[in-house]
Every structure is written in C-alpha cells, then in structure tokens.
TORTISE-338032 format. One line per field, with one value per atom (N, C-alpha, C): atom name; x, y, z. Coordinates in steps of 0.001 Angstrom, whole numbers, always signed. Example, Ala and Ser with C-alpha at 12.3 -4.5 7.8 and 13.67 -1.06 7.14 Angstrom:
atom	c(N, CA, C, N, CA, C)
x	c(+13190, +12300, +13200, +12850, +13670, +12900)
y	c(-5690, -4500, -3300, -2250, -1060, +30)
z	c(+7800, +7800, +7800, +7080, +7140, +7870)
END
This chain:
atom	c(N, CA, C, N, CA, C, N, CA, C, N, CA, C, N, CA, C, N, CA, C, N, CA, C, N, CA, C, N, CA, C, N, CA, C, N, CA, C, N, CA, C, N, CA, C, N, CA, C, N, CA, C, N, CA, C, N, CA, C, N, CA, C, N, CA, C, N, CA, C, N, CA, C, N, CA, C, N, CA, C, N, CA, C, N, CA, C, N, CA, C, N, CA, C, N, CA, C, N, CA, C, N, CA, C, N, CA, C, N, CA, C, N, CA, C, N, CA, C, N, CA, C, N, CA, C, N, CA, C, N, CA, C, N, CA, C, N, CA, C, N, CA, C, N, CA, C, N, CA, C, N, CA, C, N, CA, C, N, CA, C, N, CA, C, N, CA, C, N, CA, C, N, CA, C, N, CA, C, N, CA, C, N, CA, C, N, CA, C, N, CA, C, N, CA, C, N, CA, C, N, CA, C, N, CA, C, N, CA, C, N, CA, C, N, CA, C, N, CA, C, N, CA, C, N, CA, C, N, CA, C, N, CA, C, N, CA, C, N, CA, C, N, CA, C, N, CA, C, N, CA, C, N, CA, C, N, CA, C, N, CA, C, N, CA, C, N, CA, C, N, CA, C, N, CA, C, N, CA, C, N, CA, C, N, CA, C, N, CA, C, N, CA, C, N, CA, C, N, CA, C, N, CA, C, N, CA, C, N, CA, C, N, CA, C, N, CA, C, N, CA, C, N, CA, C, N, CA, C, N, CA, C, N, CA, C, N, CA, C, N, CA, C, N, CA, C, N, CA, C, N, CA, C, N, CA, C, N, CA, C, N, CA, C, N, CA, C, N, CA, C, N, CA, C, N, CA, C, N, CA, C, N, CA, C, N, CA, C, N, CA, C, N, CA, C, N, CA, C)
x	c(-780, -884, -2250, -2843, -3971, -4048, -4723, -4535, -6247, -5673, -7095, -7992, -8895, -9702, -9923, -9748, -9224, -10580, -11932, -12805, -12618, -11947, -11500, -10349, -9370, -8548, -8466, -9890, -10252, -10983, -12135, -12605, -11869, -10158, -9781, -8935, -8754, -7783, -9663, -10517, -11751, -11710, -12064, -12053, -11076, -9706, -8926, -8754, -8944, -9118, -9974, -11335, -12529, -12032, -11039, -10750, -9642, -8903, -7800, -8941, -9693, -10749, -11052, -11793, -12266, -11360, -10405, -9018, -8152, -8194, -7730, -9075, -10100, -11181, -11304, -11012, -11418, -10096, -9122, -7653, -7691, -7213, -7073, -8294, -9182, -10648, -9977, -9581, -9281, -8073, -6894, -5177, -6105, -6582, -6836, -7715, -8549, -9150, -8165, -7339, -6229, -5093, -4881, -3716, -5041, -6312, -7104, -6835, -7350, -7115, -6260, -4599, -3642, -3203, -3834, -4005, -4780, -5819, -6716, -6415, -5548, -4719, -3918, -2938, -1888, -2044, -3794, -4313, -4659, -5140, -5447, -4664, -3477, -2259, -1607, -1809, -858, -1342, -215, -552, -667, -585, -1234, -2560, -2811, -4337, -4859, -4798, -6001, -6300, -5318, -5816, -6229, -6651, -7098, -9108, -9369, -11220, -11594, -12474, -13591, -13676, -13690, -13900, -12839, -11574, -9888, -9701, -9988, -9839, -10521, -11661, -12924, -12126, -11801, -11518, -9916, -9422, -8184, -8336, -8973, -9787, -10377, -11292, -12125, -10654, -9912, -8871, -8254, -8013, -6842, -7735, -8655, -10067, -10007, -10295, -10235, -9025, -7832, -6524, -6364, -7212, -6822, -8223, -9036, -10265, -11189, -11584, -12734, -14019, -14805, -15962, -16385, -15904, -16093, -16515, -18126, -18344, -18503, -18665, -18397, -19545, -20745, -21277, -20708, -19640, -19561, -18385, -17354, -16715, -17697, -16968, -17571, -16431, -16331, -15132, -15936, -15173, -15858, -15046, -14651, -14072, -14410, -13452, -13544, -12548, -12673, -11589, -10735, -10624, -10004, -9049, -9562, -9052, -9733, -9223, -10308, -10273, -11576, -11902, -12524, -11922, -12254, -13048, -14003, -14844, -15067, -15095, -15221, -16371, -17249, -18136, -18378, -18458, -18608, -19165, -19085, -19277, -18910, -18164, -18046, -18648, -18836, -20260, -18711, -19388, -18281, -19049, -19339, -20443, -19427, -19781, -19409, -20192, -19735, -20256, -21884, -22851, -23902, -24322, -23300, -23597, -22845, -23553, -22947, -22906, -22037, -21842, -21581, -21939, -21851, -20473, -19352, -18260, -18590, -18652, -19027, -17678, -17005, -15843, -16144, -14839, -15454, -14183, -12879, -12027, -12075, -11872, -11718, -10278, -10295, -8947, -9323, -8240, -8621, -7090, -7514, -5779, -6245, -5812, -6013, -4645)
y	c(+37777, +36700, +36022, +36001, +35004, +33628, +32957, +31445, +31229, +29797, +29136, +28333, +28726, +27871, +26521, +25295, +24176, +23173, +23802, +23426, +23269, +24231, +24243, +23358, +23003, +22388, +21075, +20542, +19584, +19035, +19995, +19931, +19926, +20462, +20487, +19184, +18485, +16794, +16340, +16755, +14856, +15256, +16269, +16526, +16080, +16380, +15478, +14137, +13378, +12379, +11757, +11964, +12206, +11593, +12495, +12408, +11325, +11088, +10312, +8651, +8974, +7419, +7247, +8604, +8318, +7869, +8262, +8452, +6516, +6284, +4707, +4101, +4459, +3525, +3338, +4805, +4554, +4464, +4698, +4892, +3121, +2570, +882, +787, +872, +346, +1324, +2794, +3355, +2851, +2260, +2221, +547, +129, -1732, -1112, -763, -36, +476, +1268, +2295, +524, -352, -1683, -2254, -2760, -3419, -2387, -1145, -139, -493, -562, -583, -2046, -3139, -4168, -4269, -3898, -3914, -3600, -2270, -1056, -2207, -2847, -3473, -4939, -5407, -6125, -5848, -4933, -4047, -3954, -3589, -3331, -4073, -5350, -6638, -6848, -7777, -8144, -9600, -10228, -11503, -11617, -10592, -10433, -10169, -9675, -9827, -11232, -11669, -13104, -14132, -13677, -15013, -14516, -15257, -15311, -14539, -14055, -13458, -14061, -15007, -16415, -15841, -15915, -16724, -14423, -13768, -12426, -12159, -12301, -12299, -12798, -14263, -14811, -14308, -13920, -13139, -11935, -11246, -10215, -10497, -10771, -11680, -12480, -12654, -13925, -12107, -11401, -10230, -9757, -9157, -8350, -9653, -10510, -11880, -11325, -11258, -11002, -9774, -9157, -7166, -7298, -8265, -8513, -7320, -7200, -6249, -6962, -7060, -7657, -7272, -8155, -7800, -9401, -9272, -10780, -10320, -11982, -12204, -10977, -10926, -10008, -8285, -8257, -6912, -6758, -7575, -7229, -7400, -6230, -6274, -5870, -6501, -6662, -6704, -5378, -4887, -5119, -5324, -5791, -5167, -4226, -3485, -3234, -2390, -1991, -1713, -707, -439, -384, -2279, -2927, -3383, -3573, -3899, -3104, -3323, -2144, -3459, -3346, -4251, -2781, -3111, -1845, -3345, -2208, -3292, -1844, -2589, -1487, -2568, -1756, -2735, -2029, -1935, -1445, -1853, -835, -1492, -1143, -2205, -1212, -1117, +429, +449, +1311, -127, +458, +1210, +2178, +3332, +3297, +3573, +3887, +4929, +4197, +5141, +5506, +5151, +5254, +4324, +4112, +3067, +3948, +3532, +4150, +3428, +3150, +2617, +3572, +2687, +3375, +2722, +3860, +2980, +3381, +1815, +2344, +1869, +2468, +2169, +2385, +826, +712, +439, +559, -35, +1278, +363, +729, +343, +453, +261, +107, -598, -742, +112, +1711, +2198, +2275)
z	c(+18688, +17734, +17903, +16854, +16923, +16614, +17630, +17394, +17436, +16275, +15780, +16552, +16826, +18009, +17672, +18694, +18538, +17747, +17771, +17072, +15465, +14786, +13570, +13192, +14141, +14298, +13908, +14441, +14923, +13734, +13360, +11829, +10664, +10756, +9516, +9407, +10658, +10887, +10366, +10484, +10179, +8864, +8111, +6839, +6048, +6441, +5965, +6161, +7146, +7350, +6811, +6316, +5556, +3824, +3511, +2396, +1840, +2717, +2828, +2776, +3880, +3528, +2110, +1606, +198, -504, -569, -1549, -1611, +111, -92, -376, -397, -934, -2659, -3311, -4376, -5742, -4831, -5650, -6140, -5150, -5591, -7426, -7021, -7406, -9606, -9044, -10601, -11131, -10206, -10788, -11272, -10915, -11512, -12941, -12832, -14038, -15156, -14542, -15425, -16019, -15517, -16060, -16703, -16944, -17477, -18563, -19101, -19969, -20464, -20045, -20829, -21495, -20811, -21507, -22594, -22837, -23707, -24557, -24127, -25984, -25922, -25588, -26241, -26645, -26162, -27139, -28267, -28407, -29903, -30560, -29824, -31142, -31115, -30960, -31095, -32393, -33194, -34214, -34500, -33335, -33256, -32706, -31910, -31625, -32193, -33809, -34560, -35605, -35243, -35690, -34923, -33477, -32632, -32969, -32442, -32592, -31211, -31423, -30503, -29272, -29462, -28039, -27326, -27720, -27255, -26477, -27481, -26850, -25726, -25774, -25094, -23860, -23861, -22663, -22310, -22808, -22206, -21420, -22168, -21080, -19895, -20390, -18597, -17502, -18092, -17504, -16787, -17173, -16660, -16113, -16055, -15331, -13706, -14351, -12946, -11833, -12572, -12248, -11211, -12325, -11302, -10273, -10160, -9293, -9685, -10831, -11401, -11813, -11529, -11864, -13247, -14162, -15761, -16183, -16990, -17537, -18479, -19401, -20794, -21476, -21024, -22024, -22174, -21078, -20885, -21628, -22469, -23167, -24614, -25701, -26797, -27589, -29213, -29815, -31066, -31986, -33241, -33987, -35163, -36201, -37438, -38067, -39199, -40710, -41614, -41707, -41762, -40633, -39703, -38813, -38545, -37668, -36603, -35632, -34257, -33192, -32583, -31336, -30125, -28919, -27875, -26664, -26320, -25303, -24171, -23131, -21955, -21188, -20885, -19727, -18618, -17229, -15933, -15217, -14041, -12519, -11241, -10569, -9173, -8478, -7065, -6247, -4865, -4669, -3173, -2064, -861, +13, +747, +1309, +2430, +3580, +4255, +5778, +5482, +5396, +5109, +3806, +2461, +1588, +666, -881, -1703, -3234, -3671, -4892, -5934, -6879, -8204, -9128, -9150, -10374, -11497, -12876, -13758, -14759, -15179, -16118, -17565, -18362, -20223, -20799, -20056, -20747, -22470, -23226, -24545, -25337, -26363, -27530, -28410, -29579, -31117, -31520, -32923, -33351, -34782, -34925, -35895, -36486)
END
C-alpha cells in the first residue's frame, strides 16, 4: 500500500485552510450585497414606490445599505424614471485588506419595475 508523504498532507490541510479564510472573508461581504439586491427589486416593484420622490427612495436605500453595513452614498445610488417605469442602480465598493494583500469588490445591485 502506498501512503502519502506527510508533506502533501500538510499542503493539502493549508490550502484548504487557505480557502476556507477566503471564503469566511468574502461570503459575509456577497450574501449583504445579494439582500441589498433583493431590496432594491422589491422597491422597484412596489407600487407605492413609484410614487414617492427621488429624495425619500434614494434615502431608503442608503438607510438599508447602512443596515446590511455596505458602504453605499448618496451619489452612488441612481434612479431613472421612464416609460417604462423605474430603474434604481446602486454601484459601490468594498475594500477587503488581506494579510499581504487588498482587494477592491466592486458590486452593481440595481432592478427595474418592467
């Protein structure tokens, strides 16, 4: 029987371990992203939300972004008005320093009420 020399062993627990860091670092940071998203669509398709003003949406957003702790300001929501109907786009960034390195996530919740 051949057995795996304990060097590989050893490399395949940090690698995983490795990944498991990345994974609780950056999981939190996308599921708050992924509930800001689904707020946004079901601002869109509310039908009292298209009768409040720009201001009052604007700041509901920012107020839930506050909530899920995402760094989203007033200029970074944008709210189009058509036709259509309405389209709310949110663009941001999180910065997430690492041990040796930093990375910029860049997200681009928005919806539409078609």
């Amino acid at each position: 029987m051949n057995r795996v020399p304990r060097w590989r062993v050893a490399l395949g627990i940090a690698v995983l371990g490795g990944m498991a860091y990345l994974l609780a670092s950056f999981a939190p940071i996308y599921f708050r992203n992924l509930e800001l998203q689904h707020y946004v669509s079901d601002l869109t398709h509310s039908s009292a939300s298209s009768q409040q003003s720009d201001d009052l949406l604007r700041t509901r957003v920012l107020t839930r972004a506050r909530q899920l702790d995402l760094p989203v300001m007033e200029d970074n929501v944008r709210i189009v008005h058509s036709q259509d109907g309405m389209r709310i786009d949110v663009r941001y960034f999180v910065r997430v320093d690492l041990p040796g390195y930093t990375v910029d996530l860049h997200f681009y919740p928005g919806a539409g009420s078609q």
